[in-house]
C-alpha positions as CSV (number, residue, x, y, z in Angstrom):
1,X,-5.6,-266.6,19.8
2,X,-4.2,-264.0,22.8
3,X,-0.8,-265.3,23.3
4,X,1.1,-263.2,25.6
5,X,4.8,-264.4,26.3
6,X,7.7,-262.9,27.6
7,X,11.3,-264.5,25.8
8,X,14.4,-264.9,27.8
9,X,16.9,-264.2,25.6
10,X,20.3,-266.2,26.3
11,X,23.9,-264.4,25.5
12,X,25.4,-266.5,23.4
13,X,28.9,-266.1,21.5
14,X,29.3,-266.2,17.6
15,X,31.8,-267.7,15.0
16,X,33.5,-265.1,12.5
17,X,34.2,-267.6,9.4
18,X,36.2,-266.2,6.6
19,X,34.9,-268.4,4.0
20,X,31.3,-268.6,2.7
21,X,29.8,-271.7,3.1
22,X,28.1,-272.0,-0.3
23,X,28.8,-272.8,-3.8
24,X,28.0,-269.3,-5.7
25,X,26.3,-270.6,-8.8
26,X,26.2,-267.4,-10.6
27,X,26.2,-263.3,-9.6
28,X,25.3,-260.3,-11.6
29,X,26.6,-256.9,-11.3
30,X,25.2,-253.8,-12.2
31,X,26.7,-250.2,-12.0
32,X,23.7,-248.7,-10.7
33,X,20.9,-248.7,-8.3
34,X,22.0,-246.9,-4.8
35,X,21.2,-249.3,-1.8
36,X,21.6,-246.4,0.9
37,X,18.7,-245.0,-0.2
38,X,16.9,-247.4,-2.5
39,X,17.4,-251.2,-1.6
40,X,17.9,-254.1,-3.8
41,X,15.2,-256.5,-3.6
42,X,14.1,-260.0,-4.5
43,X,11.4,-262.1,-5.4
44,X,11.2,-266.1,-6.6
45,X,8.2,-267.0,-8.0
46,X,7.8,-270.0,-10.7
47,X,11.5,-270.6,-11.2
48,X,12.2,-266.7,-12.1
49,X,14.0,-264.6,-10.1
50,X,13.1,-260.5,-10.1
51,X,15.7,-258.8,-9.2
52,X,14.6,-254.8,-8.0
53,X,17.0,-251.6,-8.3
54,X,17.0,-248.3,-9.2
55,X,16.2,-247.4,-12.6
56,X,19.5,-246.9,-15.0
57,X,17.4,-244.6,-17.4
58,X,16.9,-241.6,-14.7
59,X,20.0,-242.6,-11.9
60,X,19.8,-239.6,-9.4
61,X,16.9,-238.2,-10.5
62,X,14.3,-240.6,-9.6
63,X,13.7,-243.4,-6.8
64,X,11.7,-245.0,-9.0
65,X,13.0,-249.2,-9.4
66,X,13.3,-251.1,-12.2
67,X,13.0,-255.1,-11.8
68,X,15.5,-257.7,-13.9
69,X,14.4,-261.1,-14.7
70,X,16.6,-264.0,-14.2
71,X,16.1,-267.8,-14.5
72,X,17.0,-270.1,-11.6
73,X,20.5,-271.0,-13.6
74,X,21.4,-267.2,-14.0
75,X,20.0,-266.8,-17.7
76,X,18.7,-263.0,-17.9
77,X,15.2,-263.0,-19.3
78,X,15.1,-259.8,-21.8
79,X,12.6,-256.7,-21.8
80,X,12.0,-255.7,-18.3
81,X,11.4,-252.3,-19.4
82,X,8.5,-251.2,-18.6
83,X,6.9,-254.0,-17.7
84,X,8.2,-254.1,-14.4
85,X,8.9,-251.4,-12.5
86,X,7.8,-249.0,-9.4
87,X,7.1,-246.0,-9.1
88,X,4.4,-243.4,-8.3
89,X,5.7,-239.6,-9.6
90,X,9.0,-237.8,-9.9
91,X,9.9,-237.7,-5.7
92,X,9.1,-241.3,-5.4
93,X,11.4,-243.8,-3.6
94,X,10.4,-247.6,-3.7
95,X,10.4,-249.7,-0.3
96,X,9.5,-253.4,-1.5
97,X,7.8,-255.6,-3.7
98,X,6.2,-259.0,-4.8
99,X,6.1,-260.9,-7.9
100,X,3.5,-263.4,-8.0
101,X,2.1,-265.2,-11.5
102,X,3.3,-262.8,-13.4
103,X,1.7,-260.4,-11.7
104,X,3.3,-257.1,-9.5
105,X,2.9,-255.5,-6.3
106,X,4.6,-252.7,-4.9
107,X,5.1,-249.7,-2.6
108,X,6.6,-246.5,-2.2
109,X,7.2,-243.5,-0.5
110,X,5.6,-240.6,-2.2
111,X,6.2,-236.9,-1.7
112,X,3.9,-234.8,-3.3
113,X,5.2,-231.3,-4.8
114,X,6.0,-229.1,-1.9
115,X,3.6,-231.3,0.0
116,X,3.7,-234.1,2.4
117,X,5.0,-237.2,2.6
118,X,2.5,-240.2,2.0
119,X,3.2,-243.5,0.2
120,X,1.1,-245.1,-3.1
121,X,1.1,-249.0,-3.7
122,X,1.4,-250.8,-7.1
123,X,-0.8,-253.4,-7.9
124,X,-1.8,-255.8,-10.9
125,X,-5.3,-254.0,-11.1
126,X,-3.9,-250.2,-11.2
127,X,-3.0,-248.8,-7.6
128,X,-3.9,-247.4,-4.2
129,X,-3.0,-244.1,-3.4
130,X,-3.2,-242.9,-0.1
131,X,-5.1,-238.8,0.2
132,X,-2.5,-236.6,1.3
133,X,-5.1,-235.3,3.9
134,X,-6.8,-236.3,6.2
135,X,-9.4,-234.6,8.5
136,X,-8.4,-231.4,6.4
137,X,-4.7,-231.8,7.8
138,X,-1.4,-232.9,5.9
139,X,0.0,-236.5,6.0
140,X,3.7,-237.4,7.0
141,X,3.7,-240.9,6.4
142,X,6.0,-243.6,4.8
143,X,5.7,-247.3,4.1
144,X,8.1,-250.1,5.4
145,X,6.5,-254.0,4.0
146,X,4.1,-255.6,1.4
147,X,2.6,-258.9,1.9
148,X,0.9,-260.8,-0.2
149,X,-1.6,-263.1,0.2
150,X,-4.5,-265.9,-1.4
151,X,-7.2,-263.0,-1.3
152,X,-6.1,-259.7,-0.2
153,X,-2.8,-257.6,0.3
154,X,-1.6,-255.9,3.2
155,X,0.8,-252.8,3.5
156,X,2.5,-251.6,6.9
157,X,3.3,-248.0,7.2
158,X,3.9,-245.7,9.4
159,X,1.2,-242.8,10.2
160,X,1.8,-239.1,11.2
161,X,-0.8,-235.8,10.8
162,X,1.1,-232.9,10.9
163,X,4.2,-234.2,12.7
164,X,1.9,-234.8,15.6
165,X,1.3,-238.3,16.9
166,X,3.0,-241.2,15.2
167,X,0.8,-244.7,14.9
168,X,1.5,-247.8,13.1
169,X,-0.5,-248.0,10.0
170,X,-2.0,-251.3,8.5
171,X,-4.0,-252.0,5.4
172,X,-5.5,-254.9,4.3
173,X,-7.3,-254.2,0.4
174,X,-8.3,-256.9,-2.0
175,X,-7.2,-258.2,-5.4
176,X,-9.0,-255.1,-7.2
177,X,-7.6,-252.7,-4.5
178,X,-10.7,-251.9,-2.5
179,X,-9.9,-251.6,1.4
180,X,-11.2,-254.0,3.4
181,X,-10.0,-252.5,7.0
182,X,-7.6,-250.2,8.4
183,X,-6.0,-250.2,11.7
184,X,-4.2,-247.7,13.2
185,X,-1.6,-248.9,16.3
186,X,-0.4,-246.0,18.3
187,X,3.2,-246.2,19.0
188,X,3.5,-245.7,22.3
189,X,1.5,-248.3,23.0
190,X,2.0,-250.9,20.3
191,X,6.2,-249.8,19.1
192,X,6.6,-249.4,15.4
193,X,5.4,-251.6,13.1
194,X,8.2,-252.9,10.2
195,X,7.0,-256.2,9.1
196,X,4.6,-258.5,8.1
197,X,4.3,-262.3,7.8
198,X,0.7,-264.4,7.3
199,X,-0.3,-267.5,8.8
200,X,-4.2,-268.8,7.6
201,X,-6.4,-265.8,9.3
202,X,-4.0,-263.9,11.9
203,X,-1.9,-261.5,10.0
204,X,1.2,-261.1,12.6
205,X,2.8,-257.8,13.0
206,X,6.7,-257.1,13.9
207,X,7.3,-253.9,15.9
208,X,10.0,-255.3,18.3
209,X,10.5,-256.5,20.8
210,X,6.8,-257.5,20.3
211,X,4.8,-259.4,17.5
212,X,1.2,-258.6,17.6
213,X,-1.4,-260.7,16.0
214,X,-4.4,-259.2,14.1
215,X,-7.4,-261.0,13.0
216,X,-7.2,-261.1,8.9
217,X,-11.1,-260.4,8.6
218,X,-11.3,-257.4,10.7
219,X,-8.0,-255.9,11.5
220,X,-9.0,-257.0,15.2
221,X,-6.1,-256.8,17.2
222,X,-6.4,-260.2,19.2
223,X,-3.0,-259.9,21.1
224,X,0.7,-259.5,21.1
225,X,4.1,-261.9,21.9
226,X,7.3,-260.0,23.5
227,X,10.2,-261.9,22.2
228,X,13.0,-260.4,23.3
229,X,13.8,-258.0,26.7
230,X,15.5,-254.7,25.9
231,X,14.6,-251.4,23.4
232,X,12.9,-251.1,20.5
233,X,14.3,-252.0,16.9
234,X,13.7,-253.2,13.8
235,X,13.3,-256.1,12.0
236,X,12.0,-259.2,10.4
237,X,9.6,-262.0,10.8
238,X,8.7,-264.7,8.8
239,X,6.0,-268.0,8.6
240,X,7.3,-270.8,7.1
241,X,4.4,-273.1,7.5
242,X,4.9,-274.3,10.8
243,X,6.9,-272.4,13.2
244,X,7.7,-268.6,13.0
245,X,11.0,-266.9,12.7
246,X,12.1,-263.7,13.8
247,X,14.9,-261.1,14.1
248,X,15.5,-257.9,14.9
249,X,18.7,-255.5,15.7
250,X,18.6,-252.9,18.9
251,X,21.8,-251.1,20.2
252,X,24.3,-253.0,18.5
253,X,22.5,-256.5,19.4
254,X,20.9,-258.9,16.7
255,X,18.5,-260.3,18.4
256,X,16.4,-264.0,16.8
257,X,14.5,-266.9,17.7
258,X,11.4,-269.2,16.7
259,X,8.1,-269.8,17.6
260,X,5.8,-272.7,17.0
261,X,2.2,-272.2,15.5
262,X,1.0,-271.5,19.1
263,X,3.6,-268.5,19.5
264,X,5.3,-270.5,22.1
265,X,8.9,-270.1,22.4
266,X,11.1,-272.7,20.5
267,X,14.2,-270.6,21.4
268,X,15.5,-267.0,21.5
269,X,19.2,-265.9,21.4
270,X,21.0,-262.5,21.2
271,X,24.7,-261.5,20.1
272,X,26.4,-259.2,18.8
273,X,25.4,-258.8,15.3
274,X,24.4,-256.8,12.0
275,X,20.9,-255.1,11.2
276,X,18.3,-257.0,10.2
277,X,17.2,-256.3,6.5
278,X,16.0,-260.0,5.8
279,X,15.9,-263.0,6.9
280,X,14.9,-266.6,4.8
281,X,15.1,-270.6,5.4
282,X,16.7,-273.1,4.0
283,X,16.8,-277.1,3.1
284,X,18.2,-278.0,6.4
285,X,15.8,-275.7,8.7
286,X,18.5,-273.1,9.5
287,X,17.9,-269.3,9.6
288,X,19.6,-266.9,7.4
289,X,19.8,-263.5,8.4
290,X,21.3,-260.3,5.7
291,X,22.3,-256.9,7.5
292,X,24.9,-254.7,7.6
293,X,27.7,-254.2,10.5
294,X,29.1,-250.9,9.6
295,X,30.6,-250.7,6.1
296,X,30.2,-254.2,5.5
297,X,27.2,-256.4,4.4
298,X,26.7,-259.3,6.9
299,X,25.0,-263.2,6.8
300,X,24.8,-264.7,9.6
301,X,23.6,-268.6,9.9
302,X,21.6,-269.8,12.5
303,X,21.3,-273.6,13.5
304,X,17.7,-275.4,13.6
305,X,17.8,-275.3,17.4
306,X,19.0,-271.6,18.0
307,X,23.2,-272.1,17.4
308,X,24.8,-270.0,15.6
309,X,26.9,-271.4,12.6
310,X,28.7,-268.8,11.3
311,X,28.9,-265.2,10.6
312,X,30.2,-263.5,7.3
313,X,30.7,-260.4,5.9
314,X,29.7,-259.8,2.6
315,X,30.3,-256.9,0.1
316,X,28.9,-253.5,1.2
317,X,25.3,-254.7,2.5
318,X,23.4,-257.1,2.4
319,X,19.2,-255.7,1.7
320,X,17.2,-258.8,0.9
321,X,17.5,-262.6,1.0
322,X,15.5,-265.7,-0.5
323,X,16.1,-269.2,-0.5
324,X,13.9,-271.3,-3.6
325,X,14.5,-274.5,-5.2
326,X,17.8,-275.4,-3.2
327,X,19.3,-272.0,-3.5
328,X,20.2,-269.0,-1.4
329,X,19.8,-265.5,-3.5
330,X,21.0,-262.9,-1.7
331,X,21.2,-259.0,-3.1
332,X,22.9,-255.6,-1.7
333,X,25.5,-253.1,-2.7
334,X,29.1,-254.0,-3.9
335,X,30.7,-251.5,-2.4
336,X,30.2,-249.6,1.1
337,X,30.4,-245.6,-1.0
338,X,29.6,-246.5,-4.6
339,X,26.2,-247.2,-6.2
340,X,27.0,-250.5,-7.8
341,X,24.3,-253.4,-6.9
342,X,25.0,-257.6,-6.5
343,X,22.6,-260.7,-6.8
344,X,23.8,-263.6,-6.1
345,X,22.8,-266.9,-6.2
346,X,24.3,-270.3,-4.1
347,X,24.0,-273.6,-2.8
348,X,24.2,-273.7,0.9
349,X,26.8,-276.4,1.9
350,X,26.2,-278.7,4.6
């Protein structure tokens, strides 16, 4: 598959709605766990819901995050010390994970003492740890997205020797961490990688305004997809079995849309809108995108055929988003200078 498409994207206008269109079910609040610098996270997997902050025990002293348990109807499952948590040394700071059969995944940044920057993964047979050297010369690199899959995992980072050229990083290791390819993407020619998303054997990469599509054997890179016309930024894309959905924020513009299994164009809009920190699905086929405008979180709603529904702010951010058995968890900060973190679950209405 080479699919090579250029996206008009259509100026649309947006509705500011006051009231959330959801039924909150329940919320938790917890007074720690700093969002600017460590974001809350989720995962749903078999009717649990992992919930991933900063770890109470050593606030301010450590990145290193902590996951929460909840059932589906808000019960707190107990002892998720130290079961579940992330972390690779003392000058760690975690960037996402995966819960899957009881089983975790996760990566981090990882500065070594008075060395470079590099980042180490989590995983249920031990972990990968990338060399801080490489061809005798430091590392500056960091890690933005996990993904996991069936048979293998795959991490997208960000690679640097010696503050000289930047690429895009991306590592595909199996289920007892051995790697199985790595590709490196220069940036100037391929933009900077962010995201992830997996659809049977092409792994699809989101460094905006172009997706590029790597073969999930090799690492092959077997083409790329520009959705959107204008700079660079950063984002999120997402299969959800039979189309793809994407967007990504540049310059004060949110920028989405949906492609079908081919990567041709079902749609593509811009406005003026938040980051893009996550997006999900719902029941009724509609896009859900968390960000932040400023000091305030943001969701914004996005119609089945590319309309927007609604826009509405939301505590201090808005980091992570999933929707599961007929309800929308989101997670961020409470508040836009304080380290307090939310999860929330609802039922989208109508």
């Amino acid at each position: 598959m080479r699919p090579i498409l250029l996206l008009t994207c259509l100026a649309i206008g947006h509705v500011t709605n006051a009231q959330l269109p959801i039924t909150v079910n329940w919320s938790v609040f917890l007074p720690y766990g700093s969002e600017m610098d460590s974001p809350g996270l989720i995962s749903v997997d078999q009717n649990i819901v992992s919930w991933l902050v900063l770890d109470s025990n050593l606030a301010w002293t450590t990145s290193d995050g902590i996951v929460r348990q909840y059932f589906l109807d808000g019960t707190e499952i107990s002892g998720p010390w130290p079961d579940y948590s992330i972390g690779c040394g003392s000058l760690d700071l975690y960037r996402d994970f995966e819960l899957r059969n009881d089983s975790l995944w996760g990566v981090s940044h990882w500065q070594y003492i008075s060395g470079p920057i590099t980042y180490c993964a989590n995983s249920p047979s031990g972990g990968y740890s990338q060399d801080p050297l490489e061809n005798g010369e430091e590392l500056q690199d960091g890690v933005h997205d996990l993904l996991v899959g069936t048979n293998a995992w795959f991490i997208c980072a960000w690679h640097e020797v010696d503050f000289g050229q930047r690429d895009g990083r991306i590592v595909a290791l199996d289920l007892s961490d051995n790697v199985l390819w790595q590709v490196d993407l220069p940036e100037s020619l391929f933009g900077a990688p962010h995201t992830l998303a997996l659809r049977g054997d092409t792994l699809v990469v989101g460094a905006f305004p172009d997706l590029h599509w790597l073969d999930v054997a090799s690492g092959a890179h077997l083409g790329s997809t520009t959705v959107y016309s204008g700079p660079p930024g950063t984002g999120r894309v997402l299969w959800d079995g039979g189309n793809f959905l994407w967007a990504a924020h540049a310059d004060g513009t949110l920028h989405y849309g949906r492609l079908n299994d081919l990567a041709s164009p079902l749609f593509a809009n811009a406005i003026t809108g938040s980051t893009v920190n996550a997006i999900t699905k719902d029941a009724q086929d509609r896009m859900w995108i968390g960000g932040s405008n400023g000091a305030t979180g943001s969701l914004t709603r996005i119609g089945m055929n590319g309309d927007v529904e609604g826009v509405w702010p939301q505590s201090g951010s808005v980091t992570d988003l999933e929707f599961a058995s007929g309800k929308l968890f989101w997670a961020g900060r409470l508040m836009p200078n304080a380290p307090d973190s939310y999860l929330i679950c609802g039922t989208p209405n109508p």
